[in-house]
N, C-alpha and C positions, 0 to 999 in steps of 0.2 A: 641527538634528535632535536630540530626545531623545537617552538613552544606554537610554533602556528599548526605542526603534522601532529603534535599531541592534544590539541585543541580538539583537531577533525577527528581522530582515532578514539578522542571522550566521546565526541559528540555521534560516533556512528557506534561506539559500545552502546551509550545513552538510548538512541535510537531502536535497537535491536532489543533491550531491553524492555521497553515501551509496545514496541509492537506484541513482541514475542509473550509478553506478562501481562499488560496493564492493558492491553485491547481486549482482553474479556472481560473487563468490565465497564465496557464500553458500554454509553443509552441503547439499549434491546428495543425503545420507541423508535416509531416511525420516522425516516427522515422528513424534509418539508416536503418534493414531490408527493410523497407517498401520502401524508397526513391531507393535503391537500386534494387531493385523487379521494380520499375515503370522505371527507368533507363535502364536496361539489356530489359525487357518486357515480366519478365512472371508476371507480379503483378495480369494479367486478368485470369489468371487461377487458379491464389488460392482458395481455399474451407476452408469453415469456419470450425475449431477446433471445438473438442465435449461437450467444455461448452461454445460454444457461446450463448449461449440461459441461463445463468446463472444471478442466482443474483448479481452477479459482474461484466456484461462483459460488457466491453467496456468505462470502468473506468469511471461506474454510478451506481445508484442501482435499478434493475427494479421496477416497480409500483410507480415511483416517477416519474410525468411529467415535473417540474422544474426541466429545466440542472442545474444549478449552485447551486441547493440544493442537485441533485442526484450524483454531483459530487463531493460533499462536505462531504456529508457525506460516499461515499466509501472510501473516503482519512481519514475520520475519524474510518470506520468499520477497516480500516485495518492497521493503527495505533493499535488501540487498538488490531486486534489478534496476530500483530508482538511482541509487549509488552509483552502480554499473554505468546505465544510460547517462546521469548527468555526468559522471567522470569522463566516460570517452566524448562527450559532445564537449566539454571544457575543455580538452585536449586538444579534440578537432583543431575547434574554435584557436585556440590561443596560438597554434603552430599557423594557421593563416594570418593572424595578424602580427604575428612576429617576423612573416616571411613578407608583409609588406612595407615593413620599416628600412 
């Protein structure tokens, strides 16, 4: 095996790790919109977005009643589709410039 496919294969164990574990203990404080919005004071009149009711919302995954498992595992669902997506877009990507050489 390369030392470059063992590199990425640490780096996305690494990753998977991270999400899956160490994103519960992630800051539980407001992000800046949010802290910002409570500051000024329109935070009370915000209305929920059209996939608040989604499999992913609220950086959990629904039908999971354990937080620290349902948080663990979104950090891990979405690890893996960010991988996914940039993998076949690098793929795309490199087979078109390779065909116009």
């Amino acid at each position: 095996m390369k030392k470059q496919n063992k590199f990425l294969i640490a780096g996305f164990i690494l990753s998977l790790f991270l999400a899956g574990v160490v994103s519960h203990y992630a800051s539980s404080s407001p992000d800046g919109l949010e802290k910002v919005a409570g500051d000024i004071g329109f935070l009370e009149s915000a209305k929920e977005h059209s996939n608040s009711d989604g499999v992913l919302a609220d950086y959990g995954v629904k039908g999971i009643k354990n937080e620290r498992l349902s948080t663990g595992a979104a950090g891990v669902i979405g690890v893996i589709a960010t991988a996914g997506v940039s993998t076949g877009l690098f793929l795309v990507l490199r087979r078109k410039s390779g065909a116009n050489k």
